[in-house]
N, CA and C atoms of all chains as a GROMACS GRO file, in nm:
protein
  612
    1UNK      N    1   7.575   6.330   9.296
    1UNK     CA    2   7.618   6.403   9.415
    1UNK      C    3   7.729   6.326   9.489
    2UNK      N    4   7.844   6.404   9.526
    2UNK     CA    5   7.979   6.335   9.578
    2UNK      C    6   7.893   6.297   9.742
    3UNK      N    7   7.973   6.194   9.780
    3UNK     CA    8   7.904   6.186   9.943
    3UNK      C    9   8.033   6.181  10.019
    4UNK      N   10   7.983   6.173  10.175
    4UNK     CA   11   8.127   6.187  10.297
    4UNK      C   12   8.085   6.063  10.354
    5UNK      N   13   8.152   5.977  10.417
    5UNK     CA   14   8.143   5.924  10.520
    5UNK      C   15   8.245   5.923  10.594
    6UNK      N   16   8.186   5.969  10.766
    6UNK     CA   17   8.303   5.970  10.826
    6UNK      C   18   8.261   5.907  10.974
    7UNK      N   19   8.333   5.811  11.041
    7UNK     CA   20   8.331   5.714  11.112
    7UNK      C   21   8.412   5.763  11.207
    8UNK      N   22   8.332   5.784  11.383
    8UNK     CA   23   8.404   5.852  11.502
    8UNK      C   24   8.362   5.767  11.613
    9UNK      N   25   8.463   5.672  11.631
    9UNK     CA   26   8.517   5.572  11.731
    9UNK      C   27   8.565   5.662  11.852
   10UNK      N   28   8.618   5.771  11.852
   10UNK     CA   29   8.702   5.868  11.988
   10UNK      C   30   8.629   5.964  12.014
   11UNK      N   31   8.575   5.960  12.125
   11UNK     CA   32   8.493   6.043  12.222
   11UNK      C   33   8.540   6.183  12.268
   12UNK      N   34   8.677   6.240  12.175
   12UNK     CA   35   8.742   6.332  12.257
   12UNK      C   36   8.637   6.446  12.158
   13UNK      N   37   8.691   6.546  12.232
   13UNK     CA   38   8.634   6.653  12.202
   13UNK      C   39   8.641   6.702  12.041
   14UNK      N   40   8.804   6.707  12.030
   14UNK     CA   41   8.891   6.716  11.883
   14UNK      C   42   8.822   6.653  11.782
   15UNK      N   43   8.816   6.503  11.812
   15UNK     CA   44   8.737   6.429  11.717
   15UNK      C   45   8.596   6.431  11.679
   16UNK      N   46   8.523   6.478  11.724
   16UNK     CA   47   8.384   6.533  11.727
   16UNK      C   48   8.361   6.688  11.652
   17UNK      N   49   8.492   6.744  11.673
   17UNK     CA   50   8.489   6.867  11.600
   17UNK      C   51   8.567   6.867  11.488
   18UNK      N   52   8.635   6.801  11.491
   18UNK     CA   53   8.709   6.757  11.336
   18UNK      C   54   8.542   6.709  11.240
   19UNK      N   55   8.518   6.606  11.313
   19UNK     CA   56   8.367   6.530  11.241
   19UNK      C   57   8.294   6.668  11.171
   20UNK      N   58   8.258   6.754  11.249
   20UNK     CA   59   8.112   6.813  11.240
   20UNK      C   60   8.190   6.895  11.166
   21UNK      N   61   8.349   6.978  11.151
   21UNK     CA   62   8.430   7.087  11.058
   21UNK      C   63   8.355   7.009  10.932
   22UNK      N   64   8.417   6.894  10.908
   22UNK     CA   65   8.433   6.779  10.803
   22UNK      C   66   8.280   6.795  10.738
   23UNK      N   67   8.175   6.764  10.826
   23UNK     CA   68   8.021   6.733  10.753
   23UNK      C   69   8.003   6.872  10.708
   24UNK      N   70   8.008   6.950  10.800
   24UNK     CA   71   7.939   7.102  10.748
   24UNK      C   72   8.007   7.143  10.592
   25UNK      N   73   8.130   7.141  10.609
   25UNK     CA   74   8.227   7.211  10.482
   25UNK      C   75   8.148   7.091  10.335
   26UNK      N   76   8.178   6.958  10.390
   26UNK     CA   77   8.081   6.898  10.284
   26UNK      C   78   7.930   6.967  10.224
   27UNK      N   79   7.874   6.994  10.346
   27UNK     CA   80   7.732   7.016  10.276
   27UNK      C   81   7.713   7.135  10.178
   28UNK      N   82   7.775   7.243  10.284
   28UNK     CA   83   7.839   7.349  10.220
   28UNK      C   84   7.865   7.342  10.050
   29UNK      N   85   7.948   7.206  10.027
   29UNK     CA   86   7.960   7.201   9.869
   29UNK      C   87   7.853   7.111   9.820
   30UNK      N   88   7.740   7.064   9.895
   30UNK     CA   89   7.662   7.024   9.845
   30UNK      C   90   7.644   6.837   9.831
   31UNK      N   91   7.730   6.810   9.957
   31UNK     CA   92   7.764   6.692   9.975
   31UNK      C   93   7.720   6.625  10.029
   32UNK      N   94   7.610   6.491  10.005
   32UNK     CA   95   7.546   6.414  10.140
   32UNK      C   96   7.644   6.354  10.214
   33UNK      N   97   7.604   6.403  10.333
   33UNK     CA   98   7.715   6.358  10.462
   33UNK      C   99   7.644   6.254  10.537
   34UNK      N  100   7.715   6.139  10.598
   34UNK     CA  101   7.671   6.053  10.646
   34UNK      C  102   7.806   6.031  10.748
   35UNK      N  103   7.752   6.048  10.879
   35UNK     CA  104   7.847   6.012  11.020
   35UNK      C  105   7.796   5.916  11.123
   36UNK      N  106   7.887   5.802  11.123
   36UNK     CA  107   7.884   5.680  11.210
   36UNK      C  108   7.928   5.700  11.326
   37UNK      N  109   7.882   5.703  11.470
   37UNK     CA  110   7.894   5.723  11.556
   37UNK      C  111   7.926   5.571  11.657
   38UNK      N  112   8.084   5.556  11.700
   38UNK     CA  113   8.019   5.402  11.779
   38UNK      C  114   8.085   5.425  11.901
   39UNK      N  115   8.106   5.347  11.997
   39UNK     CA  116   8.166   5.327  12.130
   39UNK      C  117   8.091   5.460  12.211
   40UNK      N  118   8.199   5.501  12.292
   40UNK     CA  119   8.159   5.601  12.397
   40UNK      C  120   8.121   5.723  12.356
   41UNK      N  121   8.162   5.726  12.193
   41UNK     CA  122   8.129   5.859  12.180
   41UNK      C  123   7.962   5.880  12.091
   42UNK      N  124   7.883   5.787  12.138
   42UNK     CA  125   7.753   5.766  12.142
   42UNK      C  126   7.739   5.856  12.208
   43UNK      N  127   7.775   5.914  12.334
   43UNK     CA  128   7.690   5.988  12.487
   43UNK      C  129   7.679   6.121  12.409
   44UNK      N  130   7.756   6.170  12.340
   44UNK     CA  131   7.756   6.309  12.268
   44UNK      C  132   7.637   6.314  12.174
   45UNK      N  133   7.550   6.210  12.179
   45UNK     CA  134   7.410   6.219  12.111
   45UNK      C  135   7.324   6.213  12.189
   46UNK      N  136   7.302   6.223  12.295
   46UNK     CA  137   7.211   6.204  12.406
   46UNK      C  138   7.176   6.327  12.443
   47UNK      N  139   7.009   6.299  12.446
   47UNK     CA  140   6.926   6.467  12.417
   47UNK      C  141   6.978   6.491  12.572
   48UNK      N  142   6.966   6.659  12.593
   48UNK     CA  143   7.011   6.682  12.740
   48UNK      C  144   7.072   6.649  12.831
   49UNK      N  145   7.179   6.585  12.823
   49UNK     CA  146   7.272   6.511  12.840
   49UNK      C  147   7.391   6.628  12.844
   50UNK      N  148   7.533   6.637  12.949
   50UNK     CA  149   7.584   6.710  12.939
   50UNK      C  150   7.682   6.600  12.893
   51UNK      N  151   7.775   6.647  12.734
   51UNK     CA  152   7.871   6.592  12.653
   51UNK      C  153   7.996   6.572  12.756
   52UNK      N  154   8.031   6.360  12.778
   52UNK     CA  155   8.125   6.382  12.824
   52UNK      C  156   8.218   6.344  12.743
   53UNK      N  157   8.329   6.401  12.737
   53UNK     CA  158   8.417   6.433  12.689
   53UNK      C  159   8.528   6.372  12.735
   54UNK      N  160   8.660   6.280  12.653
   54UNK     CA  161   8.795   6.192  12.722
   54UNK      C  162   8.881   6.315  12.711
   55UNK      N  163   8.853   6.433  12.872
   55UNK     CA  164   8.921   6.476  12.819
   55UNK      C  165   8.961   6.547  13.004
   56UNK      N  166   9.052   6.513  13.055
   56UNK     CA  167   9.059   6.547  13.213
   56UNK      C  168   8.938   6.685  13.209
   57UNK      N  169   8.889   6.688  13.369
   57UNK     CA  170   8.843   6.811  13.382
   57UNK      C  171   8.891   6.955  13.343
   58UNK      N  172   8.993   6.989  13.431
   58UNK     CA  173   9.067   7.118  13.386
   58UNK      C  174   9.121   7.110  13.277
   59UNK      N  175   9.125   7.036  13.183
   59UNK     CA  176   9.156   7.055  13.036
   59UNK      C  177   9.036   7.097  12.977
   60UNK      N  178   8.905   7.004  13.031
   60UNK     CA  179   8.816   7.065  12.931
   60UNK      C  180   8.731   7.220  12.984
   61UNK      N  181   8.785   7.254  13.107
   61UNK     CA  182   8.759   7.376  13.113
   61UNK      C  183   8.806   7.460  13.110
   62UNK      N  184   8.985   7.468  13.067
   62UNK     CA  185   9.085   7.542  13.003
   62UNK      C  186   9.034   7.574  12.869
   63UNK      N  187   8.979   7.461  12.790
   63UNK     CA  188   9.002   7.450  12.624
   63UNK      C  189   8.847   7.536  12.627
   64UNK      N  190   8.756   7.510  12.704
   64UNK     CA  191   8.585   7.576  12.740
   64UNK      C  192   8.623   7.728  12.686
   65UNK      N  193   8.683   7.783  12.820
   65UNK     CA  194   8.732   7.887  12.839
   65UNK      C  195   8.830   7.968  12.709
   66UNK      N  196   8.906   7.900  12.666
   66UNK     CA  197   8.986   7.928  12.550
   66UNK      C  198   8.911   7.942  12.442
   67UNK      N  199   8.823   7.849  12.435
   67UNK     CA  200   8.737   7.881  12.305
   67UNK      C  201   8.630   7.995  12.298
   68UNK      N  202   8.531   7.979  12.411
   68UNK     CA  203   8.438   8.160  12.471
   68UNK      C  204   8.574   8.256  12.451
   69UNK      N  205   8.748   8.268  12.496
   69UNK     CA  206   8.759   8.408  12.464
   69UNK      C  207   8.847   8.371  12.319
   70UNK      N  208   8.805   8.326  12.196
   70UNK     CA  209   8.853   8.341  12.084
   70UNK      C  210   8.718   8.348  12.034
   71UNK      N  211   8.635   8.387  12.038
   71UNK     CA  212   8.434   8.332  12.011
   71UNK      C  213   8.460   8.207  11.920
   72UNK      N  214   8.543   8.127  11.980
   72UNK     CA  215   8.526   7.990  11.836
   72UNK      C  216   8.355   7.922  11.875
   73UNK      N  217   8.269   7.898  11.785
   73UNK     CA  218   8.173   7.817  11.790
   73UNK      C  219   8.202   7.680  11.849
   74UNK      N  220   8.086   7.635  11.917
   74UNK     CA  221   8.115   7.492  12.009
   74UNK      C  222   8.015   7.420  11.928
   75UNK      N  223   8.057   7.314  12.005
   75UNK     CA  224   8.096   7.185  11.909
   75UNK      C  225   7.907   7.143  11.965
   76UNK      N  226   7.830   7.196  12.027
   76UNK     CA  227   7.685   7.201  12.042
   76UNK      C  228   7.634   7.260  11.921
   77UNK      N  229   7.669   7.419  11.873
   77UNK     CA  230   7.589   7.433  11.796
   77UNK      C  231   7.623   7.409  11.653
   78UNK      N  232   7.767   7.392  11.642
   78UNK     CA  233   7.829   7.264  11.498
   78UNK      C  234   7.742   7.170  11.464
   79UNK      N  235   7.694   7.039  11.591
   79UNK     CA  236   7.569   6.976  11.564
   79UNK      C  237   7.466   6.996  11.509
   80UNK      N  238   7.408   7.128  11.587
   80UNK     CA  239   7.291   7.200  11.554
   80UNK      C  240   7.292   7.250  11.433
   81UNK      N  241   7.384   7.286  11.383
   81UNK     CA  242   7.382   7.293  11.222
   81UNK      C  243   7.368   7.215  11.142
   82UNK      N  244   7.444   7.112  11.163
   82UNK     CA  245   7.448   7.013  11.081
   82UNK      C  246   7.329   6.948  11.075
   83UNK      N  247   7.276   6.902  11.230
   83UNK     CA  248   7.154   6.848  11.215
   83UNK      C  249   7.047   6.934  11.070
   84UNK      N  250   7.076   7.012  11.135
   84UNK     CA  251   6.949   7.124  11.044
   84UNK      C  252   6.946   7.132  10.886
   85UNK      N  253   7.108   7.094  10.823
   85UNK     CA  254   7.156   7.116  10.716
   85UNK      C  255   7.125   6.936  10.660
   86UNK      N  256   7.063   6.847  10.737
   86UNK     CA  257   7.054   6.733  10.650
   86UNK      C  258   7.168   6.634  10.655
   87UNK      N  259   7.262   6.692  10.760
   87UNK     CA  260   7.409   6.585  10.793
   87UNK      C  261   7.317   6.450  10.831
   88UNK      N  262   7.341   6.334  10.801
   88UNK     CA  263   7.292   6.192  10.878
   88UNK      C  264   7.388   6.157  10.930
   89UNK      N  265   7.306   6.126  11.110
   89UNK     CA  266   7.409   6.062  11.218
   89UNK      C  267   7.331   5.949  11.237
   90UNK      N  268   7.464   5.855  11.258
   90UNK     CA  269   7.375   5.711  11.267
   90UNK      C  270   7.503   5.620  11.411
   91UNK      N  271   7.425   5.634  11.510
   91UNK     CA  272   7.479   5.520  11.651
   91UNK      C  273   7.443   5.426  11.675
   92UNK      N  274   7.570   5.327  11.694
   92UNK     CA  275   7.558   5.192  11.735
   92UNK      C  276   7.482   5.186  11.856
   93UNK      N  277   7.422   5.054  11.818
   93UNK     CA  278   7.322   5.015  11.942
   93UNK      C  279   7.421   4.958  12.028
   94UNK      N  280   7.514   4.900  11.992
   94UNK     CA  281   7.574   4.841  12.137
   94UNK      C  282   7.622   4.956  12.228
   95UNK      N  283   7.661   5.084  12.139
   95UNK     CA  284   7.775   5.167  12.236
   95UNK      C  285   7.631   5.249  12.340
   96UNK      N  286   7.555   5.196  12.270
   96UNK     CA  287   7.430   5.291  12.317
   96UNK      C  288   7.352   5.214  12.416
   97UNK      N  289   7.368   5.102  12.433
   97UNK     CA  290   7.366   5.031  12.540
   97UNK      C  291   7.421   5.036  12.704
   98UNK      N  292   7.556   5.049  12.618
   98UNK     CA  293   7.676   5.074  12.702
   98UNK      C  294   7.660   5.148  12.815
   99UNK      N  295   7.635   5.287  12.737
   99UNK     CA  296   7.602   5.363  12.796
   99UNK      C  297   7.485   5.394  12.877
  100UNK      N  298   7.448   5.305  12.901
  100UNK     CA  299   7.271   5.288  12.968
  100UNK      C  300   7.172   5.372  12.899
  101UNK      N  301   7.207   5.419  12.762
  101UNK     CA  302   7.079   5.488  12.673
  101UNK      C  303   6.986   5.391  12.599
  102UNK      N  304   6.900   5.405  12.587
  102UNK     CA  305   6.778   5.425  12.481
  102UNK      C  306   6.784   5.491  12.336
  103UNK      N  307   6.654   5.433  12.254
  103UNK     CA  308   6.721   5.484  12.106
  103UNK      C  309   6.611   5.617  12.160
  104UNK      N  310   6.505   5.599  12.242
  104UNK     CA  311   6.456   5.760  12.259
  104UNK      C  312   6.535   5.853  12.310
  105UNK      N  313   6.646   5.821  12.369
  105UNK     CA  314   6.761   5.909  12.428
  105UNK      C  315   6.832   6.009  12.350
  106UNK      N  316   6.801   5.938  12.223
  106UNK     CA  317   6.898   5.990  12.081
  106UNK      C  318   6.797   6.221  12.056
  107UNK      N  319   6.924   6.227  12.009
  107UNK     CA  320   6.884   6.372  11.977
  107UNK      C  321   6.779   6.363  11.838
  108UNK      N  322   6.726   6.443  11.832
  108UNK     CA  323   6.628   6.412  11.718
  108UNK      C  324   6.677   6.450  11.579
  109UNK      N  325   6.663   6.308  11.503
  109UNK     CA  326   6.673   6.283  11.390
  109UNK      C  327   6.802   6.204  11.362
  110UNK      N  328   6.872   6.157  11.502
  110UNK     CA  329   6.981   6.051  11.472
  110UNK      C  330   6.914   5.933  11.470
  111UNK      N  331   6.983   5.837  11.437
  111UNK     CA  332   6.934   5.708  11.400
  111UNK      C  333   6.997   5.585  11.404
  112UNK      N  334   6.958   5.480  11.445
  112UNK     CA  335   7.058   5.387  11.451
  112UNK      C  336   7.078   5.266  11.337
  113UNK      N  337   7.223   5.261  11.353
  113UNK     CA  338   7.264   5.167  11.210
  113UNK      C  339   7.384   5.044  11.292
  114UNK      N  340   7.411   5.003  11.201
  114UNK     CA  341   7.526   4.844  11.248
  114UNK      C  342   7.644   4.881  11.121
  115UNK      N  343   7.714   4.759  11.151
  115UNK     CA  344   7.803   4.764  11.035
  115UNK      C  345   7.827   4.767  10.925
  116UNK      N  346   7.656   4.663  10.924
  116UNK     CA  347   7.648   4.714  10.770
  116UNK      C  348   7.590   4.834  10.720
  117UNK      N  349   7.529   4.895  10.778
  117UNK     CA  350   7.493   4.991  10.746
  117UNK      C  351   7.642   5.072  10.680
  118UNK      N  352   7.734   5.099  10.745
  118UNK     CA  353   7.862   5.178  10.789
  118UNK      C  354   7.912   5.102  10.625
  119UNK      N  355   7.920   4.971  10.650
  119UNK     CA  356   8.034   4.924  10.544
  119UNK      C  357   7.946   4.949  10.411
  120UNK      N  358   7.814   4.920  10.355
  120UNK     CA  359   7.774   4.981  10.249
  120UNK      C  360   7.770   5.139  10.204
  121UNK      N  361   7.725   5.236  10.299
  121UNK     CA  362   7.732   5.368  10.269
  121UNK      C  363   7.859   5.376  10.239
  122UNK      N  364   8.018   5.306  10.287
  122UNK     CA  365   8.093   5.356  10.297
  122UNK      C  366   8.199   5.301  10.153
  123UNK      N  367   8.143   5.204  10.086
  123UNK     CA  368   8.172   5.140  10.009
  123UNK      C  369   8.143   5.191   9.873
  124UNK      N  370   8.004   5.304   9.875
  124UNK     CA  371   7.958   5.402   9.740
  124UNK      C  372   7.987   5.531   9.772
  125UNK      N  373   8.088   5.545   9.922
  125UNK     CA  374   8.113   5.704   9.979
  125UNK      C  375   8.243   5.737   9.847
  126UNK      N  376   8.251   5.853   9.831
  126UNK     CA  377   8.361   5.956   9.720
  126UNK      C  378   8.512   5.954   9.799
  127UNK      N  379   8.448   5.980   9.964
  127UNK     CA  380   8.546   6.014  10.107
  127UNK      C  381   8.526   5.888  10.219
  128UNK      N  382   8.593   5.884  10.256
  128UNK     CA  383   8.543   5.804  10.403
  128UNK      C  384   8.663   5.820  10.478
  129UNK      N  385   8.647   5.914  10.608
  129UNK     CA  386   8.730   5.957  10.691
  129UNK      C  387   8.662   5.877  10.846
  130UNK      N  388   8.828   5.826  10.907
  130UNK     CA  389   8.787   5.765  11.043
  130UNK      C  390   8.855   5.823  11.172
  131UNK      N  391   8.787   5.882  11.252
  131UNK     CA  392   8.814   5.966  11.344
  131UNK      C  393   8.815   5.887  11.510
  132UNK      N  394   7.385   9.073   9.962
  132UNK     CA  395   7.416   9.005  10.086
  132UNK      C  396   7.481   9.048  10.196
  133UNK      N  397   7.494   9.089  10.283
  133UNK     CA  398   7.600   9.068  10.378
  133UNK      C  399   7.579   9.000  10.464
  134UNK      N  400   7.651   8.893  10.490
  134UNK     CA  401   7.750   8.783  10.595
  134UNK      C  402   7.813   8.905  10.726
  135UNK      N  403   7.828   8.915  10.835
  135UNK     CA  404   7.897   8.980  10.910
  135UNK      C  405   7.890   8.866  11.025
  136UNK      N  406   7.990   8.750  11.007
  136UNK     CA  407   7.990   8.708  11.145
  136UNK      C  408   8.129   8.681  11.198
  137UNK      N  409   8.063   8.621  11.295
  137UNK     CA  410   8.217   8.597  11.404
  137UNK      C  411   8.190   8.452  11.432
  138UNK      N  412   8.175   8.317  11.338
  138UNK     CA  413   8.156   8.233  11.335
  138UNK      C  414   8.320   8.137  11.280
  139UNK      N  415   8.354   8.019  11.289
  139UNK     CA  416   8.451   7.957  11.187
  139UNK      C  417   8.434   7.936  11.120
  140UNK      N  418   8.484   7.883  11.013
  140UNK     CA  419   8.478   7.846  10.844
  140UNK      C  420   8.371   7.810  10.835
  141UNK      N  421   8.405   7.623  10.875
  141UNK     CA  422   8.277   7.517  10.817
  141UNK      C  423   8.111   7.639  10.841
  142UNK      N  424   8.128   7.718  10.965
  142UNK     CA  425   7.995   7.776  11.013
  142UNK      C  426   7.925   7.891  10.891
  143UNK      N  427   8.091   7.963  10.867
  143UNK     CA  428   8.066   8.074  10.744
  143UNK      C  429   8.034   8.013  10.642
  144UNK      N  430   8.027   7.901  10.573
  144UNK     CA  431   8.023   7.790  10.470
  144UNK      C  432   7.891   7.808  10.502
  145UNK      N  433   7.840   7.745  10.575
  145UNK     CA  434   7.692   7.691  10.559
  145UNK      C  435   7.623   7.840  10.558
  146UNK      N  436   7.635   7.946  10.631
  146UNK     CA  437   7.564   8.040  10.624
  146UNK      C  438   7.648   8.081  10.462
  147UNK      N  439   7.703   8.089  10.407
  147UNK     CA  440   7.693   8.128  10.275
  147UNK      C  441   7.605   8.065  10.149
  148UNK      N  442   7.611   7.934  10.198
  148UNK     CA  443   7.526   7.877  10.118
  148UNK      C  444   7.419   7.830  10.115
  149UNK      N  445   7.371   7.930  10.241
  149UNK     CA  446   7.214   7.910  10.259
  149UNK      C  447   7.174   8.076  10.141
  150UNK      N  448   7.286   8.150  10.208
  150UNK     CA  449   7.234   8.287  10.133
  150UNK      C  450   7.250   8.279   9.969
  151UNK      N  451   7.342   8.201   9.939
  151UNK     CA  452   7.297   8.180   9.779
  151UNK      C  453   7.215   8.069   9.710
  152UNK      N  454   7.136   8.004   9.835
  152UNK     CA  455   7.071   7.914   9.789
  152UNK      C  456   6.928   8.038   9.800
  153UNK      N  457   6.974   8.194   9.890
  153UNK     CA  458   6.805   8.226   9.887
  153UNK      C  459   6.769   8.387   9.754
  154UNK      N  460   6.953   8.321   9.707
  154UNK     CA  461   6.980   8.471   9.608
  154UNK      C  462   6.983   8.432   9.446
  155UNK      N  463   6.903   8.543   9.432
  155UNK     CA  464   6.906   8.526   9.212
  155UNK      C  465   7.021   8.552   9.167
  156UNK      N  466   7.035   8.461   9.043
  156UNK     CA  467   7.147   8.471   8.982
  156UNK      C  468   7.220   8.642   8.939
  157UNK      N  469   7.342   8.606   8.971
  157UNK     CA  470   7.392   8.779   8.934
  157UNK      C  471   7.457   8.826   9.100
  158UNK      N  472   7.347   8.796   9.197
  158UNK     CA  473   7.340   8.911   9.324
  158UNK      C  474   7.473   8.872   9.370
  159UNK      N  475   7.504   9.014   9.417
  159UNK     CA  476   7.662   8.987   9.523
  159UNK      C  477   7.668   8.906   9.697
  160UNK      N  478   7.727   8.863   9.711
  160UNK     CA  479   7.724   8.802   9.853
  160UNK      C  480   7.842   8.858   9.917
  161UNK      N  481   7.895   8.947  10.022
  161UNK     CA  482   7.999   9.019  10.077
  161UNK      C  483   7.979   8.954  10.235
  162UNK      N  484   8.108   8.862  10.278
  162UNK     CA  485   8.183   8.820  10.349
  162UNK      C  486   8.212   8.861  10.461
  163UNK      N  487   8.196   8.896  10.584
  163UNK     CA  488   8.284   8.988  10.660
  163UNK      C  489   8.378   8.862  10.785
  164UNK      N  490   8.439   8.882  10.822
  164UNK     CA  491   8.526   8.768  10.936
  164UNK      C  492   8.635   8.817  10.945
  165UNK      N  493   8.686   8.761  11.052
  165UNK     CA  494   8.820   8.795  11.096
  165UNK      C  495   8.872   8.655  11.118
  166UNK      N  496   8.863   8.515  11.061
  166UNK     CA  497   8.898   8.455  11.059
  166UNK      C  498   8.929   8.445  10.853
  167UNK      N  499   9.094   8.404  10.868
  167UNK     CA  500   9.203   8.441  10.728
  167UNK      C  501   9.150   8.316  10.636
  168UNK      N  502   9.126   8.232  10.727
  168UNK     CA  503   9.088   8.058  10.583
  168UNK      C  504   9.009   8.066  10.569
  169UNK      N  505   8.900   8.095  10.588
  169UNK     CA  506   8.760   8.228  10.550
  169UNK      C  507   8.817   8.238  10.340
  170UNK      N  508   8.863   8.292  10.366
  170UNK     CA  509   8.910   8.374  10.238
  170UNK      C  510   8.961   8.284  10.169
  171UNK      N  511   9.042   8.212  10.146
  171UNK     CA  512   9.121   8.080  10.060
  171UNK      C  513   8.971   7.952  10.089
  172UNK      N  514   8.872   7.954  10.209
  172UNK     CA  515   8.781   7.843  10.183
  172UNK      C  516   8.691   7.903  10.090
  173UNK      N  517   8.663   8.042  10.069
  173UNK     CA  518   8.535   8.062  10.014
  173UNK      C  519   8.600   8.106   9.836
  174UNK      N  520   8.716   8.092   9.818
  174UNK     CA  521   8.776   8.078   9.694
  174UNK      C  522   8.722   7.950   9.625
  175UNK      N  523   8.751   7.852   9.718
  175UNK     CA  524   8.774   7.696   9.665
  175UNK      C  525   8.605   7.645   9.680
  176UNK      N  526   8.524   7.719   9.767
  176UNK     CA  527   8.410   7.731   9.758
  176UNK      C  528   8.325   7.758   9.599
  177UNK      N  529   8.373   7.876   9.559
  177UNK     CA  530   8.313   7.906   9.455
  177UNK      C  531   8.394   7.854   9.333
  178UNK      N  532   8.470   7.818   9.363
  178UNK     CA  533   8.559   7.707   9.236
  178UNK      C  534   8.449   7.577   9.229
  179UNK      N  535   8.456   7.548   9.291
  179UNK     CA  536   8.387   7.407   9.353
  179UNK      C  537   8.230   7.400   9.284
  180UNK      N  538   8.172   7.527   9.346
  180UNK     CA  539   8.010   7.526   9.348
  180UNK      C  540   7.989   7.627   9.246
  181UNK      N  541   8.037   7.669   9.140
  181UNK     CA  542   8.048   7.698   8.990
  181UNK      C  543   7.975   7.880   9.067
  182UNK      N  544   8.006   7.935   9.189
  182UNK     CA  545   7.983   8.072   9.149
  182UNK      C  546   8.111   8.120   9.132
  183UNK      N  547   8.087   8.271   9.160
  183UNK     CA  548   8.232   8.365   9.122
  183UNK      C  549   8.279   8.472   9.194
  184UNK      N  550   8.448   8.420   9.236
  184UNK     CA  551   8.498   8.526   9.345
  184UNK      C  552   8.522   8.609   9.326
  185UNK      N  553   8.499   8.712   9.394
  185UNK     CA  554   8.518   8.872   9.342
  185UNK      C  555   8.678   8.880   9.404
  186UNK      N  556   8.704   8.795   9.500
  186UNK     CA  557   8.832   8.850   9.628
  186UNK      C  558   8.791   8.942   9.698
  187UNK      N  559   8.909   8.958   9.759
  187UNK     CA  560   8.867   9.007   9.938
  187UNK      C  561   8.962   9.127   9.938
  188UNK      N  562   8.932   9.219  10.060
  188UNK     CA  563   8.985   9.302  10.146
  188UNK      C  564   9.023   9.311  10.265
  189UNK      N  565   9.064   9.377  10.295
  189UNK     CA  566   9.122   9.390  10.462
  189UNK      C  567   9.038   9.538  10.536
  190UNK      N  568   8.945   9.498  10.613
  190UNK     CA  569   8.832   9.639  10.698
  190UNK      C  570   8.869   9.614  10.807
  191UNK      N  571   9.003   9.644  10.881
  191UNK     CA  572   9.024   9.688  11.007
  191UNK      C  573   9.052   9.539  11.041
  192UNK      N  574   9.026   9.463  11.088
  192UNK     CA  575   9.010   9.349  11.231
  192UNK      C  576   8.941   9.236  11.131
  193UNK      N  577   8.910   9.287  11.004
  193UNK     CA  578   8.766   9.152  10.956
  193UNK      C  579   8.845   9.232  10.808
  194UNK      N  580   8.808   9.044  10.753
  194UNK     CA  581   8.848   9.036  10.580
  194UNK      C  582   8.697   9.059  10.517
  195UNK      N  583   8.697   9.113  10.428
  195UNK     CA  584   8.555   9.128  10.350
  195UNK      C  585   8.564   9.085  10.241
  196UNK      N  586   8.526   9.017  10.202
  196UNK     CA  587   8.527   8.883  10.086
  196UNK      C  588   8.396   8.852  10.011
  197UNK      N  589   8.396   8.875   9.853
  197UNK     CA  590   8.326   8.900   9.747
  197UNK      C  591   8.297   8.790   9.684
  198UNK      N  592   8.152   8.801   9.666
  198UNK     CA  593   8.118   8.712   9.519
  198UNK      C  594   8.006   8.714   9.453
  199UNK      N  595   8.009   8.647   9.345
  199UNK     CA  596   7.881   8.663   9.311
  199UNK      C  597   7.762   8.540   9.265
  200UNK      N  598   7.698   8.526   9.279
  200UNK     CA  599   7.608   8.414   9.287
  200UNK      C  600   7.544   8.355   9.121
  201UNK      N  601   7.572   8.244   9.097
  201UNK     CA  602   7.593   8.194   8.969
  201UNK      C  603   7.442   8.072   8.967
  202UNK      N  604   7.314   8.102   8.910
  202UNK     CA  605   7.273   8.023   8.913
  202UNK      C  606   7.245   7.921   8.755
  203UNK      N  607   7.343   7.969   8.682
  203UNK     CA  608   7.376   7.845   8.591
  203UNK      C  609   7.460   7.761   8.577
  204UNK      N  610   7.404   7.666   8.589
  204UNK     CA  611   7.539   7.546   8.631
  204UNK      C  612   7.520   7.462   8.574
   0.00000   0.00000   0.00000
């Protein structure tokens, strides 16, 4: 089985939805997906947590808005798929620190890994994309 | 099958291949979207994942896009 790894250092919105385009279309062909999550954009795994986003206010409620009137799917239930479809997300403990979270903070079924974790999966990955 | 959503690709992807993961070999799976890379992803889809494209049409506002589900591989 071909695998993905893809590694998301940028907290923006883009990059999070590039990620989850990326895992889904993998699984889709039947691909174990594996996504490294580090720095700030840890908070986008935090159960109930509203996703913040590097992205000014009125931008991200221009782009909100833009996306409800094109019905593009958001980048919540992209997760929610993926989660469901067997994507593995794995966050650094430091960024998760950072952020004053907990590993119980984590959405269920993410998990936390280090570098090595990242540099072996990524070393027998087919892909390895860094976002 | 019919697919009728108003979802994006990667989204139409996974709901397709849940429905031919729940369909016997032979059965048709029909596409509906109004999103166009829809149609060129679910080509390279079934290139890829050894089923078979029937191709697509144009129904007003939404592409309707064919195939058929291959479970020998």
């Amino acid at each position: 089985m071909q695998k993905l790894v893809i590694f998301v250092s940028n907290n923006s919105l883009e990059a999070l939805y590039h990620a989850l385009t990326l895992a889904l279309s993998a699984r889709a062909l039947g691909w174990t997906v594996k996504v490294f999550v580090v720095s700030q954009a840890v908070s986008l795994f935090i159960k109930g947590s509203k996703k913040k986003f590097s992205l000014p206010f009125f931008a991200r409620l221009f782009l909100k808005w833009r996306m409800k009137r094109l019905k593009i799917t958001d980048a919540e239930k992209m997760l929610e798929e993926a989660l469901k479809e067997n994507v593995e997300f794995y966050v650094d403990e430091v960024g998760l620190k950072i952020i004053g979270a907990n590993k119980e903070d984590l959405l269920d079924g993410v998990k936390l890994a280090g570098s090595i974790t990242f540099l072996t999966e990524a070393k027998g990955a087919d892909v390895v994309v860094s976002l | 099958m019919i697919i009728d959503s108003e979802d994006i690709c990667p989204i139409v992807l996974i709901q397709v291949m849940r429905a031919a993961r729940e369909s016997k070999d032979g059965e048709k799976i029909v596409v509906k979207t109004r999103w166009e890379s829809v149609v060129h992803e679910l080509k390279k889809w079934c290139e890829e994942t050894g089923n078979e494209y029937l191709g697509w049409e144009k129904d007003g506002e939404k592409f309707v896009i064919k195939m058929r589900v291959s479970k020998k591989k």
